[in-house]
C-alpha positions, -999 to 999 in steps of 0.1 A, spaced: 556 521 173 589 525 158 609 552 175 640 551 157 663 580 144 674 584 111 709 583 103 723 620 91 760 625 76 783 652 88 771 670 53 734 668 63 740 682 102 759 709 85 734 717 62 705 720 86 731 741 107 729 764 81 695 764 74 686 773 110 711 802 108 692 815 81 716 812 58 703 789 29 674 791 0 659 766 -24 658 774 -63 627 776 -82 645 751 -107 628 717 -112 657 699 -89 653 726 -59 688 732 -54 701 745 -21 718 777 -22 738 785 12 753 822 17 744 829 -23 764 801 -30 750 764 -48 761 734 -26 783 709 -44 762 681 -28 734 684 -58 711 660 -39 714 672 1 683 699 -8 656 677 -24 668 645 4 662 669 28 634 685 15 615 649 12 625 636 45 605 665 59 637 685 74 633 711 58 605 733 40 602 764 22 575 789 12 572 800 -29 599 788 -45 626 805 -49 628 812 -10 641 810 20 647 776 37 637 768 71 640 740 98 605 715 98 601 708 137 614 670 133 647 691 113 652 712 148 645 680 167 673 662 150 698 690 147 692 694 185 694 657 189 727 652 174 
């Protein structure tokens, strides 16, 4: 079994900070962009990394973002 944690940057924990205060949504573009406080994120590629590490999740795009369980986990974690 192979219990170990992935690495996040500063960028990432500050990201899924936001995204647990509610703060951020995906774009309905191809790239799904994150948008925090109305605002795209100069990082182009945080959204979709997180998105596919299963951090975060969102409904019908465009929408909200949300924490995935292992995103909490990890936020709470570090």
């Amino acid at each position: 079994m192979n219990t170990t944690t992935p690495t996040l940057s500063n960028r990432d924990r500050a990201v899924l900070r936001a995204v647990a205060s509610g703060r951020c949504a995906i774009s309905g573009s191809l790239d799904h962009s994150l948008v925090v406080d109305g605002m795209c994120v100069s990082d182009q590629f945080v959204g979709p990394r997180l998105l596919e590490a299963g951090f975060i999740a969102a409904g019908p795009l465009p929408g909200p973002a949300r924490l995935t369980a292992t995103g909490a986990a990890l936020l709470e974690a570090a």
